[in-house]
DOTORDO-631024 format. One record per residue (C-alpha): residue number from 1; residue in three letters; chain; x, z, y. Coordinates in steps of 0.02 Angstrom, whole numbers, plus 50000, padded with zeros to 5 digits. Each point is the difference from the previous one (the first is absolute). Example, Ala and Ser with C-alpha at 12.3 -4.5 7.8 and 13.67 -1.06 7.14 Angstrom:
% residues 2
<i: 1, aa: Ala, ch: A, east: 50615, up: 50390, north: 49775>
<i: 2, aa: Ser, ch: A, east: 50069, up: 49967, north: 50172>
//
This chain:
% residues 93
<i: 1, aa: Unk, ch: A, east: 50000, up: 50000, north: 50000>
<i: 2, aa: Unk, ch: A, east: 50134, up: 50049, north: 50108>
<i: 3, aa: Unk, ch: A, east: 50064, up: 49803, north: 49994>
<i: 4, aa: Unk, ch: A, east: 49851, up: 49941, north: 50063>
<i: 5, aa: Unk, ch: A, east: 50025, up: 50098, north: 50153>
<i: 6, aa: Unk, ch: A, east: 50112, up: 49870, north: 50106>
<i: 7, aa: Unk, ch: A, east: 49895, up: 49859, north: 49953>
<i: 8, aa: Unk, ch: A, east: 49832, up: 50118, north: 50070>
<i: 9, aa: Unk, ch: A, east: 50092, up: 50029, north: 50136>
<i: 10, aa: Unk, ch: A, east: 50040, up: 49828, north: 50065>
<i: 11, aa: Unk, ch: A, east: 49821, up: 49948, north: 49953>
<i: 12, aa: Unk, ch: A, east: 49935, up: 50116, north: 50114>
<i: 13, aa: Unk, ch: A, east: 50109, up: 49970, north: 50137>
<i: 14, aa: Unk, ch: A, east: 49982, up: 49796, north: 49962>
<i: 15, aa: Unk, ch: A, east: 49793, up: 50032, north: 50023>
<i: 16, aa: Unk, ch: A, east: 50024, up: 50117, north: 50158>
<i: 17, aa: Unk, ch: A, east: 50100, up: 49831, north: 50079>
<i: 18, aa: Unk, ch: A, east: 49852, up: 49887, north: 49954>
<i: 19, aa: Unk, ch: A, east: 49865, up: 50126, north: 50073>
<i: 20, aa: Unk, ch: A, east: 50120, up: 50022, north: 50169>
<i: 21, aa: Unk, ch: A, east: 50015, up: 49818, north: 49997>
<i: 22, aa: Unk, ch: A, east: 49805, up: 49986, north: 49981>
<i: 23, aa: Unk, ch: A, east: 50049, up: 49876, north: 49893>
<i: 24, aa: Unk, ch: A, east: 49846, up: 50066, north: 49873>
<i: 25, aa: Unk, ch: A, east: 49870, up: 49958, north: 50123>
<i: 26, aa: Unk, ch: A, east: 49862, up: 49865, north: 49938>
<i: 27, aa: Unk, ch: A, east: 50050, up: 49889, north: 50136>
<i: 28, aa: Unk, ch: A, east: 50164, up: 49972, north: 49963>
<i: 29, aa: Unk, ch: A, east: 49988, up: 49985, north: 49832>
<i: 30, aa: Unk, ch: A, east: 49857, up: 49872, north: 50022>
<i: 31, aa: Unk, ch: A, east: 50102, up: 49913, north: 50128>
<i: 32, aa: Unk, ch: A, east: 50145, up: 49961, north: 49866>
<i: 33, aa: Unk, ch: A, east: 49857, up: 49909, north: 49907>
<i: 34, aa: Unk, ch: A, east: 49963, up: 49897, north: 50134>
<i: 35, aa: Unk, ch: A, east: 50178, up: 49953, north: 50048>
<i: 36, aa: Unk, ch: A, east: 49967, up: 50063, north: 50176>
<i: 37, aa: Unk, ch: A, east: 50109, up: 50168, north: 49988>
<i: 38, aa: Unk, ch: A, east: 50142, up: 50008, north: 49897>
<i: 39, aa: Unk, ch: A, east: 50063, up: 50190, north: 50033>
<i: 40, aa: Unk, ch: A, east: 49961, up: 50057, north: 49824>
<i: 41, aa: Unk, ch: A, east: 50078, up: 49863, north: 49921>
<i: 42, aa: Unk, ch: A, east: 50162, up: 50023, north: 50111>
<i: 43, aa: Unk, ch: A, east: 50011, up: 50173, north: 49965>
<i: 44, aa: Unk, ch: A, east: 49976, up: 49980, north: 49806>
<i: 45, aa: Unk, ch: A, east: 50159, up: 49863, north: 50001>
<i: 46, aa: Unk, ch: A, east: 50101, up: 50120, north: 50111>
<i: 47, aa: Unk, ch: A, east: 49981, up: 50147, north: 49881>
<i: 48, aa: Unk, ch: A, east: 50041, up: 49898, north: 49859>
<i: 49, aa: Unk, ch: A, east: 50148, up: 49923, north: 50051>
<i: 50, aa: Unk, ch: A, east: 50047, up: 50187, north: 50072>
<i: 51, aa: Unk, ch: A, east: 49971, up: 50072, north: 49837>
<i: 52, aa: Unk, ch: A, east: 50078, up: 49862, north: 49889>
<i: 53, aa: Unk, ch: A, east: 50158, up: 50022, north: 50123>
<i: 54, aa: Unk, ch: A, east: 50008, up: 50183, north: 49973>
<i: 55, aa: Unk, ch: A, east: 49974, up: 49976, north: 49809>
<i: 56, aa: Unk, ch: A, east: 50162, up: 49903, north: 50003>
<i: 57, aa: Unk, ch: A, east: 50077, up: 50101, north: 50134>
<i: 58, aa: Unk, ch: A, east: 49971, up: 50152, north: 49884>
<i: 59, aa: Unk, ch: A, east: 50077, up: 49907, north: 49865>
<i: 60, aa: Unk, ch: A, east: 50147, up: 49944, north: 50068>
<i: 61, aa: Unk, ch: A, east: 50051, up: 50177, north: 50076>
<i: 62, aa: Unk, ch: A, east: 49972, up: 50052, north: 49811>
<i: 63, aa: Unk, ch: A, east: 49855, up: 50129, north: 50024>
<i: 64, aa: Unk, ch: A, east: 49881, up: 49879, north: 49889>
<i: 65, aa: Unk, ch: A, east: 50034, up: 49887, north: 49844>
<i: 66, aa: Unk, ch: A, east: 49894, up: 49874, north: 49990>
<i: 67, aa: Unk, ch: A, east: 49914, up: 49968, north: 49801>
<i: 68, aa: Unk, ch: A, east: 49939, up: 49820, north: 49953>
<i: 69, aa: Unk, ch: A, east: 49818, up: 49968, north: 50020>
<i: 70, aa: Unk, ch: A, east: 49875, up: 50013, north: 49868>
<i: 71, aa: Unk, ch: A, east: 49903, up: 49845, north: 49949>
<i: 72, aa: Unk, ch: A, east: 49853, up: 49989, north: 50096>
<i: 73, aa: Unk, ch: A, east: 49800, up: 49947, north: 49946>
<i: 74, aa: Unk, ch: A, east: 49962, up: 49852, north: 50102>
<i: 75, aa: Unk, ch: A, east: 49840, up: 49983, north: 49947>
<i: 76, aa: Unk, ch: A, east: 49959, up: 50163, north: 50047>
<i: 77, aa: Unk, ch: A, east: 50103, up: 49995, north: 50156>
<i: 78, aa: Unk, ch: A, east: 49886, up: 49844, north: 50052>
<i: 79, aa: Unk, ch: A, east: 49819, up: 50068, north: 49957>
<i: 80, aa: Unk, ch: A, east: 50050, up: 50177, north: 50112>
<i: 81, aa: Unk, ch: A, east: 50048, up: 49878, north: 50146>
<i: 82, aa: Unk, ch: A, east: 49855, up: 49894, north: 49993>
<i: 83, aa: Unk, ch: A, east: 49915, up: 50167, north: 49992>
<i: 84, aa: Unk, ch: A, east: 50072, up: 50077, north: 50157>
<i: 85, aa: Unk, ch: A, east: 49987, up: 49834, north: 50093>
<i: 86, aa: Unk, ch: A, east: 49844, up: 49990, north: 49983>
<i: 87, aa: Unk, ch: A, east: 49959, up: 50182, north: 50032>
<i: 88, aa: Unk, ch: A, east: 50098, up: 49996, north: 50158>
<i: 89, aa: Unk, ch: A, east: 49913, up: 49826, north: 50048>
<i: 90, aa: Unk, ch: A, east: 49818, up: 50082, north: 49963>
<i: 91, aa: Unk, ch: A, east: 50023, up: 50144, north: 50090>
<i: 92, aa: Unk, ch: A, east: 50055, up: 49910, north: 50154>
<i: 93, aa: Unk, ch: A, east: 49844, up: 49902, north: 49969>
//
């Protein structure tokens, strides 16, 4: 339990940024859908970038190693986006 506690952490402080950001308002998350406000999206990319850097950043400065990746379900992987899509697409409806 007591691993899961830097990963809570950062979630929390991750969500705080989006609600300071009022990036979790209706509005701007309809707005990505309509291609007329692209904040969300922008801010998504930048924290993935920032966190892939840091991943490899952490790895380099030997703090992390880095395992293979396990073999992933793309059938399964495809069905849960379609899902979400169209969750997040009905919901801005």
């Amino acid at each position: 339990m007591i691993a899961l506690l830097p990963a809570l952490v950062v979630g929390f402080i991750f969500g705080w940024i989006l609600q300071k950001a009022r990036l979790t308002q209706y509005s701007k998350i309809v707005n990505v859908f309509r291609f007329t406000d692209l904040t969300v999206l922008k801010f998504m990319l930048t924290s993935i970038v920032v966190g892939g850097v840091g991943i490899y950043l952490l790895r380099d400065l030997g703090i992390v190693t880095l395992t293979g990746t396990t073999p992933t379900y793309i059938v399964g992987n495809l069905i849960g986006g379609v899902i979400f899509g169209v969750g997040m697409a009905w919901a801005g409806f």
